[in-house]
C-alpha positions in Angstrom: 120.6 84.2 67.3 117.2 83.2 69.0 117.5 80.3 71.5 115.1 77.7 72.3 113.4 79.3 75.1 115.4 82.5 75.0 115.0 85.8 76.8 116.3 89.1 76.2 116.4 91.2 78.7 116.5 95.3 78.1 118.8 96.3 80.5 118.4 99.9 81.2 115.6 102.2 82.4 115.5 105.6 81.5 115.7 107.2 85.2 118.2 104.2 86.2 121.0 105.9 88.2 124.3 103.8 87.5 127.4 106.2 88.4 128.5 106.0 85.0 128.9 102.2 86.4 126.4 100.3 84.2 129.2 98.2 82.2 130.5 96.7 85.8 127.2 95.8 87.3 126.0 93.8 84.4 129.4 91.8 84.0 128.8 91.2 87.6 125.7 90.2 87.3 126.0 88.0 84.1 126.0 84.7 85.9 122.9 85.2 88.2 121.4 86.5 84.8 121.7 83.4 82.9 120.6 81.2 85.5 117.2 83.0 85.4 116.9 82.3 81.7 118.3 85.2 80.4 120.0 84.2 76.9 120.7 87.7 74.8 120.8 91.3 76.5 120.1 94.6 74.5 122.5 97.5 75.7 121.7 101.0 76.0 123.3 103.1 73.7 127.2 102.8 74.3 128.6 106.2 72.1 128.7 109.5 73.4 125.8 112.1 73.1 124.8 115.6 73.9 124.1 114.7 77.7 127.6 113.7 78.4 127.3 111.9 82.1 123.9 111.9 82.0 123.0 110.8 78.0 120.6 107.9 78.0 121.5 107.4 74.6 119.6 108.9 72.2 121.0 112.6 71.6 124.0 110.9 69.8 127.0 112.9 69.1 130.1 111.0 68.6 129.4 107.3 67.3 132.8 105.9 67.6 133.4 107.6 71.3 132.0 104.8 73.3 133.9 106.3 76.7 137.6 106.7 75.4 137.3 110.2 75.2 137.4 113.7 76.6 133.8 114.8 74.8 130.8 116.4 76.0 132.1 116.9 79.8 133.5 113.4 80.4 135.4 110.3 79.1 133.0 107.8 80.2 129.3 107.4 79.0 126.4 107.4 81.8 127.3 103.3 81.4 131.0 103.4 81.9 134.3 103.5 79.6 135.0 101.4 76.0 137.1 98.9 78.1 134.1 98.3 81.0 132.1 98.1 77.4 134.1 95.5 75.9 134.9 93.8 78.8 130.7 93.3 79.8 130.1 91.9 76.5 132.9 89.6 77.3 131.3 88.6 80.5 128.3 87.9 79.1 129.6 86.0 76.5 131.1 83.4 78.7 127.7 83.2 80.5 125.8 82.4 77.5 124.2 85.5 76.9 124.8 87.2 73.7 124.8 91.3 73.4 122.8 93.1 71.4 124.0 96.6 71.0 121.1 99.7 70.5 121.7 101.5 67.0 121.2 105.4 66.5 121.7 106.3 63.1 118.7 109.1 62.8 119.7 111.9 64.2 122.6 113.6 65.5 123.1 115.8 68.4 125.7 118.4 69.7 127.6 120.1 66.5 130.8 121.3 67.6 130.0 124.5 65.0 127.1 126.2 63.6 126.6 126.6 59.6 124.7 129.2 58.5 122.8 127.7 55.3 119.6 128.4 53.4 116.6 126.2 54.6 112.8 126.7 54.8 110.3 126.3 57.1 108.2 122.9 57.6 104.5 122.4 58.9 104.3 120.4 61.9 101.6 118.5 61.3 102.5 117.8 57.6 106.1 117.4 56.6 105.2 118.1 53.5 104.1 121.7 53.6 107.1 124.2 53.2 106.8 128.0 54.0 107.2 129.7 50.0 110.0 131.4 52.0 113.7 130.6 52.2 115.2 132.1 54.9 119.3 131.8 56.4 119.6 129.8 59.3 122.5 129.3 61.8 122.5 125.7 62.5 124.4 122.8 65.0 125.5 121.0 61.9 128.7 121.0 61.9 130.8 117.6 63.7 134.7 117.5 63.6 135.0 115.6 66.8 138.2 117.3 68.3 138.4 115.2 71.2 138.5 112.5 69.6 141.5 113.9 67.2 140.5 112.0 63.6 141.3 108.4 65.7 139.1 105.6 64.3 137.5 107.4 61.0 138.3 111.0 59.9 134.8 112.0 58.3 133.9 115.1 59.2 129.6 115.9 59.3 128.7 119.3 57.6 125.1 120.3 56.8 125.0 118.4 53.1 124.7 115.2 55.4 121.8 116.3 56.7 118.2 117.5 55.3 116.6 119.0 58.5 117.1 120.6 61.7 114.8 122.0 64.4 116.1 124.9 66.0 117.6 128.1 64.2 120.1 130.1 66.6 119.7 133.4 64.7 115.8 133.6 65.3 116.3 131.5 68.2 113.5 129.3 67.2 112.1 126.1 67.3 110.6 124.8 63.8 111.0 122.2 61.4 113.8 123.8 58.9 114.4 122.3 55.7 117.7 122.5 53.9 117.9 124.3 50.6 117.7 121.4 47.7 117.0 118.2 50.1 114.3 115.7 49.7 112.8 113.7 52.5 112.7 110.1 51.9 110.4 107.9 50.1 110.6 104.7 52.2 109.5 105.9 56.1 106.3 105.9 57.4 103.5 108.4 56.0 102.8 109.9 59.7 102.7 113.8 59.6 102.4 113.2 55.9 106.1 111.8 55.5 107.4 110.9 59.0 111.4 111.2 57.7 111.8 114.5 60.2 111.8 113.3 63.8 114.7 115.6 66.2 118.1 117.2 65.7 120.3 117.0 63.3 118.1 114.7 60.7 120.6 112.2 58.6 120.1 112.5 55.0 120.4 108.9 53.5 119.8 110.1 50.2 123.4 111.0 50.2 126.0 108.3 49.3 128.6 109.9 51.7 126.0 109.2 54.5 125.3 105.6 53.2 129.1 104.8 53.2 130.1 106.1 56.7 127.1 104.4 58.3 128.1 101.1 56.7 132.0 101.6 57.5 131.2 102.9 60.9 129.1 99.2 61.9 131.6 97.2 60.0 134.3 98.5 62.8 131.5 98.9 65.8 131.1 94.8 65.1 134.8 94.3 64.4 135.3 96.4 67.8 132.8 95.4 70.2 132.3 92.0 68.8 128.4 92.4 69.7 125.9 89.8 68.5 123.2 91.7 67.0 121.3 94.9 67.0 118.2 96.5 68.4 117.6 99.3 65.9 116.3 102.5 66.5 113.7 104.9 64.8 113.4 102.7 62.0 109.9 104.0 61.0 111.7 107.5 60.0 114.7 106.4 58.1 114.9 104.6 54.1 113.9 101.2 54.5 116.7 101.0 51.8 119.5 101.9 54.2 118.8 99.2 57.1 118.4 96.4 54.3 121.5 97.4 52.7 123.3 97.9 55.9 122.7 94.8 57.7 123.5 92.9 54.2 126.7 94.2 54.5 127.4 93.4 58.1 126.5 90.1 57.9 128.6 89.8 54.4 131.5 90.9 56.3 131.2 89.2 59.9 129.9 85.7 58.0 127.5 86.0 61.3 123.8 86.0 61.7 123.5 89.0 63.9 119.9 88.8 65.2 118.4 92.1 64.7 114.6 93.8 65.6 113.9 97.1 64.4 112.1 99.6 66.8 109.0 100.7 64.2 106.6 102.0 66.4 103.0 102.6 65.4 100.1 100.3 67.0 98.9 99.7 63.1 100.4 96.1 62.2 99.6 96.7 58.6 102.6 98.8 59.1 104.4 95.9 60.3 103.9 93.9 58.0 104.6 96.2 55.1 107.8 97.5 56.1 109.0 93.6 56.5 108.2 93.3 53.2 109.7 96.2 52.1 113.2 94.8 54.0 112.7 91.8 52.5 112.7 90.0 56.2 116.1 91.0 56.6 115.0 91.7 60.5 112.5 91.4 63.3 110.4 93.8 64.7 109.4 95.2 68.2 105.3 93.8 68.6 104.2 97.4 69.8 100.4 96.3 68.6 100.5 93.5 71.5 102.5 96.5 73.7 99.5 98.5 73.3 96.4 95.5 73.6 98.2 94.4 77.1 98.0 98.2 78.5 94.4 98.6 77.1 93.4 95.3 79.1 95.5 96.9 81.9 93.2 99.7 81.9 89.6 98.7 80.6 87.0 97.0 82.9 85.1 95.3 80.4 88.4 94.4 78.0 87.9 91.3 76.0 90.5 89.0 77.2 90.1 87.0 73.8 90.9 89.2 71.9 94.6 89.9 73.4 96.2 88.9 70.0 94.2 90.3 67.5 96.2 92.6 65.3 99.1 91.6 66.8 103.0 90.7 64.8 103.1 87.6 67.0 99.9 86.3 66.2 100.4 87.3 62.3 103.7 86.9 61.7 105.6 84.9 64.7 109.2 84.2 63.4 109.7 87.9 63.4 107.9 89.3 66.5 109.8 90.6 69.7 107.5 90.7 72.0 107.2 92.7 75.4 105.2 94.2 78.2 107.3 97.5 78.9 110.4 99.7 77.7 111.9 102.9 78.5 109.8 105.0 75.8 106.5 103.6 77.5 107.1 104.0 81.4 105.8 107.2 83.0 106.3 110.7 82.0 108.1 109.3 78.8 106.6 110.6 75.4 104.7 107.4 74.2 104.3 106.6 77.9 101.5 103.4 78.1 102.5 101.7 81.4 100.8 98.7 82.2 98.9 98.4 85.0 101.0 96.4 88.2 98.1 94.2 88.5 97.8 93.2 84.9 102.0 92.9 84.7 102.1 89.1 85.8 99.3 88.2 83.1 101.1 90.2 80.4 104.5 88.6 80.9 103.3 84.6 81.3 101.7 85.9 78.4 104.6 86.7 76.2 106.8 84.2 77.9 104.9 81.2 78.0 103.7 80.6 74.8 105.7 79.2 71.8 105.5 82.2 69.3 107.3 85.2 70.0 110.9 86.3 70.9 109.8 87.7 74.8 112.4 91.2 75.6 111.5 91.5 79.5 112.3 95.5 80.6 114.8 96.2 83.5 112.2 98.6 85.1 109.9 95.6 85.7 112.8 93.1 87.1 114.5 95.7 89.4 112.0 98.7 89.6 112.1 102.0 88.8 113.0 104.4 92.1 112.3 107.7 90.5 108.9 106.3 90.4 108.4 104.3 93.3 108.0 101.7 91.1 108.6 97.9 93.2 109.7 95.0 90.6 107.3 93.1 89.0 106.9 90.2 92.5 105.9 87.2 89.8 108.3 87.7 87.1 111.5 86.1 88.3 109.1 82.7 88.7 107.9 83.0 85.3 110.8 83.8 83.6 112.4 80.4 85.2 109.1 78.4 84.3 109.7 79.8 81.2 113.4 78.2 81.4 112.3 75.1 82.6 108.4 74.1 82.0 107.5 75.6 79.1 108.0 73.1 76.5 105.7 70.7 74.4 102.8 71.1 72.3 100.3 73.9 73.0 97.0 74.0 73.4 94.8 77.4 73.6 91.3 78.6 74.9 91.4 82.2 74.4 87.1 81.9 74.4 86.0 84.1 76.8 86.2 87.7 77.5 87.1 87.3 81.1 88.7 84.1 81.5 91.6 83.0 78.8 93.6 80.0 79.3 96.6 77.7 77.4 98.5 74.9 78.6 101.7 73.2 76.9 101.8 69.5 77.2 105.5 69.2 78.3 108.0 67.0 76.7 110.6 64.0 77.6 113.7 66.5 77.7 112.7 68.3 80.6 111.9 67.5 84.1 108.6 67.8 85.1 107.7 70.2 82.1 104.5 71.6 81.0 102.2 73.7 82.7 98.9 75.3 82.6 98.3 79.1 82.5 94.8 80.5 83.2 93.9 84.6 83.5 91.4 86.3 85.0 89.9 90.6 84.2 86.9 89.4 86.2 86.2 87.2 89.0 87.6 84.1 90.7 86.8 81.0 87.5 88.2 78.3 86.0 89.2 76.4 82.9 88.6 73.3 81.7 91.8 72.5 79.8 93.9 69.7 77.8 97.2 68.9 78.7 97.7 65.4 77.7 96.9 61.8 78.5 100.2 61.2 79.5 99.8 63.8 82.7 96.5 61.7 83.5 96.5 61.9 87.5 99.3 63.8 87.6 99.1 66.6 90.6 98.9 70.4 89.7 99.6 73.2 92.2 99.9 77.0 91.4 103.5 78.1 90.5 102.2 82.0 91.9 100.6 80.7 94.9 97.3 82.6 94.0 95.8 79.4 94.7 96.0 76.7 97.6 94.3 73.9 96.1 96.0 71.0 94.3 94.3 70.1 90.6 94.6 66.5 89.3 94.6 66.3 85.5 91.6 63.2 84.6 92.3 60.3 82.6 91.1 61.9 79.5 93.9 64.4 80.2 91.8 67.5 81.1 92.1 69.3 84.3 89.6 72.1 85.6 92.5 74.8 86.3 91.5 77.9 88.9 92.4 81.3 89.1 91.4 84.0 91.1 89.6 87.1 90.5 91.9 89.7 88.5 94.8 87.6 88.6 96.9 84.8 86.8 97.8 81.2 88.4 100.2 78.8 86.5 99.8 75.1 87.2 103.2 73.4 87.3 103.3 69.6 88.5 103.5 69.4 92.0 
């Protein structure tokens, strides 16, 4: 559930080397965690995949091996065993931060056999093309899971459970191949003219069986892991029917609200908006049109500062935008890589965490680095994430009116100590705004939380102050 104020932190990176350790170090660091504002925490795939040891989380092979088992090279995940599992979301849990656990229902990876099957050939570039020929392939379709010896669930994934594949073994090629008799699904996005297809072993949701083990399978991962939402992956390729139905069912059966935001990536919020629709609000979704207008002002001289929410889920559609800066698909040399630029990083995260509308998701790569990179954490953002903790409160006022200078300030409120601030950014030169913040901070002092600049501001009786901020930088004023 979203909290007043509430963070969620992504805490993984996708070059993050954790000694299969990840699980320990988080519970460790749970405490220090909530203190800096953190309220909910979205886990990196926790199930065994294709990479063993070294499996981000994506290539999923076993959903209910979550490091119990001898699979794939080794019993625990890259992030640790089921008990270190369990045992951080407990940890968490007694620090106030609730877990949201990443969801991989796509795709699946690592067949322990090979079927050979009649399929045909799909275009690339549209899904809906299909070679006239059908042709036998030899494919990783197969699942029987014999580490894992039937415990938990005995279903058993053959090739009807799946509609595509993209790799053949007897040709020894790669290609889109289409079982014999499947349909891709109505419901995903229209991308490469039907957008279903994406890698591996594709799950066909137009079969019941599918449908049923899905929903059994997150009825006992909840029951299990006692998690307390999701982060869902790939939704744009997989029946918007399935996810609505699903999470229906999860919440039927855990009487819980189970906070969940879908990853639908495309930088069209039509698309946004539409599949909400289509789910009938029954989750959030990833802002990745805001994503994208923060890395374009990251890159673009002349960017248009006011125009940093235009097209944008948060500014459309609040109550069910996650907003954030960075994530692990968009750092460097990942495939939808769109890194934001280090100088532009403090001004992108004030502004998704110190404005009202929004749920902000700040990326581990930016809070501790990214070594494999060289990549130092983001200097600014433990001070804004506490300002967001503590000052950020009250009614908001905002002057997004100028292409190089944007500004907002919230008022403050009785509750909290000292609240209210005053952000100002800059693309250009040194400037400043001439802001509101309330009568009742009349003569109050200002300084600058980021210590960009020296001076002191004092808010006039009418309640205005002129707030500063150097050139190509952000200042937020916080009462001295």
């Amino acid at each position: 559930m979203k909290k007043i104020n509430g963070i969620i932190m992504q805490y993984f990176e996708w070059y993050m080397e954790c000694n299969q350790n990840l699980w320990n170090t988080l519970a460790e660091n749970a405490e220090k965690l909530a203190k800096q504002g953190i309220t909910a925490v979205w886990l990196p795939p926790a199930y065994k995949g294709i990479g063993g040891a070294n499996e981000v989380g994506y290539g999923v092979y076993d959903v209910y091996d979550l490091g119990e088992f001898e699979q794939k090279g080794t019993i625990k995940t890259k992030y640790g065993s089921k008990e270190e599992y369990l045992n951080c979301i407990i940890a968490l849990k007694q620090n106030g931060i609730e877990s949201y656990a990443d969801i991989v229902l796509n795709h699946k990876m690592g067949a322990d056999t090979l079927q050979t099957i009649p399929a045909k050939k799909v275009n690339w570039e549209n899904h809906n093309i299909e070679s006239e020929e059908q042709e036998t392939v030899k494919v990783a379709t197969k699942f029987t899971f014999p580490g894992r010896k039937h415990k938990y669930s005995d279903f058993e994934w053959n090739w009807t459970h799946f509609d595509a594949i993209d790799y053949d073994e007897n040709s020894k090629q790669n290609a889109i191949f289409k079982f014999k008799g499947k349909e891709w699904g109505v419901a995903v996005d229209d991308e490469y003219g039907n957008y279903d297809y994406l890698m591996g072993a594709d799950l066909d949701f137009g079969n019941p069986e599918v449908v049923d083990e899905c929903i059994k399978w997150g009825k006992w991962y909840q029951e299990t892991t006692k998690v307390d939402g999701f982060r869902l992956d790939a939704v744009k390729h997989i029946n918007t029917n399935f996810y609505k139905k699903w999470i229906k069912e999860l919440r039927n059966a855990t009487n819980k609200q189970l906070f969940t935001v879908g990853e639908y990536w495309t930088g069209d919020v039509s698309k946004l908006h539409k599949y909400l629709t289509e789910i009938e609000g029954e989750i959030s979704l990833f802002d990745v049109p805001l994503h994208y207008n923060l890395c374009t002002a990251s890159k673009e001289e002349n960017y248009d500062l006011s125009q940093i929410f235009e097209h944008t889920l948060v500014k459309e559609n609040p109550s069910k935008a996650v907003t954030f800066v960075d994530n692990h698909d968009t750092q460097l040399e990942q495939a939808l890589e769109s890194f934001i630029e280090k100088w532009f990083k403090p001004a992108a995260y004030a502004l998704i965490l110190l404005r009202e509308d929004g749920y902000p998701c700040v990326f581990y790569g930016d809070y501790y680095g990214i070594p494999h990179n060289n990549i130092e954490p983001v200097e600014e953002l433990k001070t804004i994430m506490l300002l967001r903790k503590e000052k950020s409160y009250g009614e908001q006022h905002t002057y997004l009116d100028n292409p190089n200078y944007i500004g907002w300030t919230r008022q403050g409120d009785n509750e909290h100590i000292k609240s209210g601030l005053a952000v100002v950014i800059s693309n250009s030169n040194d400037g400043e705004k001439r802001m509101y913040i309330g009568k009742e901070n009349a003569g109050e002092e200002f300084i600058d939380a980021l210590g960009n600049c020296e001076e002191e501001i004092i808010v006039d009786e009418e309640g205005y102050g002129n707030f500063k901020v150097k050139g190509k930088s952000c200042s937020i004023w916080i009462k001295g």
